[in-house]
N, C-alpha and C positions, 0 to 999 in steps of 0.2 A: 790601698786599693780596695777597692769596693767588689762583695763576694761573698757568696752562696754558701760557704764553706763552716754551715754552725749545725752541730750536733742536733737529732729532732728527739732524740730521748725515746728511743723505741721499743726500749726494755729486754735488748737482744745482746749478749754478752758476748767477747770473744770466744768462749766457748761453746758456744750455739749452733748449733749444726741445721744444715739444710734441709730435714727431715721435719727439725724444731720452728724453722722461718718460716717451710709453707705451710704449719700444720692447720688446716681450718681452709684454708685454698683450693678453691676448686678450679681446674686450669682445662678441664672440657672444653672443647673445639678451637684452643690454642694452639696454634702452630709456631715452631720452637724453628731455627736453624743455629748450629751451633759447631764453629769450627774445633778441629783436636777434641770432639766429642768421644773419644773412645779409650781414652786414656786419663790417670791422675784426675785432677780435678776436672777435666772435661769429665770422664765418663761417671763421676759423680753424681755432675750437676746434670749430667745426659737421665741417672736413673731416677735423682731427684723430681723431675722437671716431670718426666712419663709418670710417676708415682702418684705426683698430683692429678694427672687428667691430661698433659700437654702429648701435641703429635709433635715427636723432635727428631728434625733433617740433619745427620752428622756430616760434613763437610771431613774427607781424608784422602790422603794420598795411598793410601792401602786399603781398599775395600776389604778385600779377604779378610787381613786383619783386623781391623774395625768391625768385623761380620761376627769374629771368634770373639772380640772382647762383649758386643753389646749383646750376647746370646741369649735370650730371654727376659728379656727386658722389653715390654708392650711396647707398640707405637713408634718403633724408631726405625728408619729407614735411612740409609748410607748411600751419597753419593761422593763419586770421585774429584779430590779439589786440591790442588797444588799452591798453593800461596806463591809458590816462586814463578810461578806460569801464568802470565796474562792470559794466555789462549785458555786456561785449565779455569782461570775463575770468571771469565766468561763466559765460557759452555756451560759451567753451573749454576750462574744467574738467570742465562737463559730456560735451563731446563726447572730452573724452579718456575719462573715467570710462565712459560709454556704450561705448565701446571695449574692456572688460573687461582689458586691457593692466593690468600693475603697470609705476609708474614709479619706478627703480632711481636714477637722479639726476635734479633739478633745479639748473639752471643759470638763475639768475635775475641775464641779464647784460644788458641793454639799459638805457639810462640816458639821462641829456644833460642841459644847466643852458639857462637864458637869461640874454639881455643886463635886461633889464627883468621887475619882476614880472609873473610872467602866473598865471592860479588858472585850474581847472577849472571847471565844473558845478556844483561843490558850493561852488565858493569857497575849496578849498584851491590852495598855493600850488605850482606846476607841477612844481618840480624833487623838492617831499618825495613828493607824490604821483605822478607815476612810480617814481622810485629806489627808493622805499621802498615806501607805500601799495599801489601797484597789486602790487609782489610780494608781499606781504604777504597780500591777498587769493588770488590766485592759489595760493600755496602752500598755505594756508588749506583754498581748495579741493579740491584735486590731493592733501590728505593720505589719504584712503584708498587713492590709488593707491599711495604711499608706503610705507604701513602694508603694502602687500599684495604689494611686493617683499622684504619681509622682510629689510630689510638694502639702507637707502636711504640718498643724500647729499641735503642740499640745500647749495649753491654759492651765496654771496652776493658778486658783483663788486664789490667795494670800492674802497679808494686809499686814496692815502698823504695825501689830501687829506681824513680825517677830521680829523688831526690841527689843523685851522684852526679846526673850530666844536663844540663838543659840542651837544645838543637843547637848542634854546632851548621852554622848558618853557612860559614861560606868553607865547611867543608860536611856535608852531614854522611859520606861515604867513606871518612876515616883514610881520604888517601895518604895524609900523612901522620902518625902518631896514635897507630892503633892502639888500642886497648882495649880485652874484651870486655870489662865490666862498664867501661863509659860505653862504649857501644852499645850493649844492654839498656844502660840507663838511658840513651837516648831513645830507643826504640820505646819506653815503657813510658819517657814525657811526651814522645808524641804519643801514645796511647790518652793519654789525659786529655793535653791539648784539641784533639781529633775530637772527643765528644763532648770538650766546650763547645767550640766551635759549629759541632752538627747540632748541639741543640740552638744554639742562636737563629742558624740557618733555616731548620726545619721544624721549628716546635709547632710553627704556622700552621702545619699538615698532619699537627700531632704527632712526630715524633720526635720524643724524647732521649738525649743521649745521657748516659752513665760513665764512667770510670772507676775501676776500684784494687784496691788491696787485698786479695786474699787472705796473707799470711803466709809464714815459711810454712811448709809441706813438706818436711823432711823424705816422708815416704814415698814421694813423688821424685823426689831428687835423688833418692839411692836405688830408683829405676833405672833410673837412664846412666849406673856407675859403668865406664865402658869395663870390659872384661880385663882382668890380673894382666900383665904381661907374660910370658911365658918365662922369662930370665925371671920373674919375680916384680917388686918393685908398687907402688902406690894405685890402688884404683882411683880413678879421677871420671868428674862430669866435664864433658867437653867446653873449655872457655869457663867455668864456672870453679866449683872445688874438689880437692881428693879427698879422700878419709880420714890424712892428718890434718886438713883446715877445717871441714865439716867436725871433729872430733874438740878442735882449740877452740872455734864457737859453741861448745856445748849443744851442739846442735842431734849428737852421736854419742849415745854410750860406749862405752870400752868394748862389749861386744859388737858395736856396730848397730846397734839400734836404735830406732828416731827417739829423742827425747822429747815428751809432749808438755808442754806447756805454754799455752792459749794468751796467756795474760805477759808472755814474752813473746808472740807472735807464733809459737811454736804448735805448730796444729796441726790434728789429724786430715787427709782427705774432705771427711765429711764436715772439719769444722771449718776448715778452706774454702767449702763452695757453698758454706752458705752468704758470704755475701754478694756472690755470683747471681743465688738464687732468688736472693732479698730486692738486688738491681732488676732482676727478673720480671719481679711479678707482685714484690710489696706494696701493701696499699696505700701504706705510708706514703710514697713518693708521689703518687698521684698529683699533677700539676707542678710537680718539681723538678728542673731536670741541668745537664750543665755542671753537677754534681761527679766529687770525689768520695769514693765510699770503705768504708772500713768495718770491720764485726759488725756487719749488718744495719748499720746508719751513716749519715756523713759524717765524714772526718774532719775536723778542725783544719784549721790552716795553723802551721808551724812555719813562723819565716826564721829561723835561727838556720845555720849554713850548717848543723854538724848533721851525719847522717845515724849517728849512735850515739846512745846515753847511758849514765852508770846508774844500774839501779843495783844497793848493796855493794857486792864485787863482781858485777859481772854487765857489760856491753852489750847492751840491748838495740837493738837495728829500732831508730828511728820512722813510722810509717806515713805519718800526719803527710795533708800533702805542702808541697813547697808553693810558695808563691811564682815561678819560674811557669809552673804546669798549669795554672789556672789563667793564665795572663791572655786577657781577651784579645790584645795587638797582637801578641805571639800568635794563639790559635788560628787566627785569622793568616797571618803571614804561614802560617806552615801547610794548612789548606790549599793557598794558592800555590808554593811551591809543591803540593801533591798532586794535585792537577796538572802541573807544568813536566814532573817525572815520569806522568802516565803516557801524559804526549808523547815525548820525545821516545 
């Protein structure tokens, strides 16, 4: 297969933080919009992004709180946005558009999985339609702001967790044989897939689309630990891990503390978003787009099926992207079934 998918040698290391990617960046009269901008690696790349000079729109379903997290932080203004609410992401598009504002990037970073199926409104299944569907829309709408910065990003938060499920085609709502990590991984290849696809579609009009890997964020993950039981018993992330799995991956010290290390994916917040902020606004990519991205450059293409590898004695989460995510027939077929979901 024929693909974009070769490293530009950027001098940007796993360990390189978003403070380190823009440094030398000036992002004045940028306008940012960025979903789950107030939390974990949103609100990172939310303070990153203002640091340099950007004006960034947080898109959340809690203003209030999104109010209390981005408090002093220049340039950032919150409005209300529901990914699981058609009605919610098109009042938002609108009231941005209303705005007369061109928007220079979208950052469509808010996500999450459950423990059990759960489906929306419409009867789709929770994790495709946030991750995927509700940006999907959003972006959809927000494209003449797009159009009208003349030389736009859009930013798709991905993982290395594509690599577990490609679209299950003729069931992608998991009606029969759920599982929350393939459901996860579906949501996260179409995240891929979507900004192949949009950069095919729209590069025409200058904009370019991204996808990319973060890195695990451990700090980010034992946010969201839900609360002890009261009987006692394992704290757990919903649909994802408890403290005894997050502890077997090395991913937790014995006290419960994130263990950092970059070079096994294992990363702080800030060294998480910087390749958020890299997809962003690097100059690197200038005329490049379609693009799977990793510690701050593209990621090789890995077509082997495992999703882990031994380095030493220990199981390293494979991140490289798969051939499955980049697949032009696919992005294209999954496009027109997002279209077809919006309709209906």
């Amino acid at each position: 297969m024929t693909h974009r998918q070769h490293p530009l040698g950027t001098g940007f290391t796993a360990a390189s933080t978003a403070e380190e990617v823009l440094k030398g960046i000036d992002l004045s009269g940028t306008n940012v919009v960025i979903t789950g901008g107030s939390a974990g690696l949103g609100l990172e790349t939310t303070r990153a992004l203002s640091g340099a000079g950007a004006s960034v729109t947080v898109g959340a379903r809690d203003p209030g709180r999104a109010a209390a997290a981005l408090a002093g932080i220049e340039r950032v203004e919150i409005d209300r946005l529901d990914l699981l609410d058609p009605a919610s992401i098109d009042a938002f598009a609108a009231r941005y558009l209303d705005s007369g504002r061109p928007l220079h990037v979208l950052i469509n970073n808010a996500g999450g999985s459950t423990g059990g199926r759960v489906v929306d409104a419409r009867g789709y299944e929770s994790t495709f339609a946030t991750n995927h569907l509700g940006h999907f829309q959003l972006t959809l709408g927000l494209r003449p702001a797009l159009r009208a910065a003349h030389g736009a990003r859009v930013v798709n938060v991905s993982s290395g967790a594509h690599r577990l499920c490609d679209i299950r085609w003729d069931d992608p709502h998991f009606t029969t044989g759920f599982e929350g990590h393939m459901a996860y991984g579906q949501s996260k290849t179409a995240n891929v897939l979507f900004a192949v696809e949009l950069d095919r579609r729209w590069s025409g009009d200058g904009i370019r689309g991204y996808a990319l890997h973060p890195g695990i964020v451990v700090a980010t993950t034992l946010a969201h630990l839900s609360p002890e039981p009261a009987g006692g018993g394992r704290k757990s992330v919903p649909g994802l891990f408890d403290e005894d799995q997050l502890r077997a991956q090395r991913l937790i010290d014995d006290a419960g503390r994130p263990i950092i290390d970059p070079d096994r994916e294992k990363k702080t917040p800030q060294q998480g978003a910087a390749t958020i902020v890299f997809a962003a606004a690097g100059p690197q990519l200038t005329g490049i787009g379609g693009v799977y991205l990793k510690n701050s450059d593209i990621a090789p293409l890995n077509d082997t099926p495992s999703v882990t590898t031994l380095v030493g004695d220990e199981q390293v989460v494979v991140t490289d992207v798969a051939p499955h995510a980049i697949d032009p027939a696919s992005a294209r077929r999954l496009w027109e079934l997002s279209e077809r979901l919006l309709k209906a």
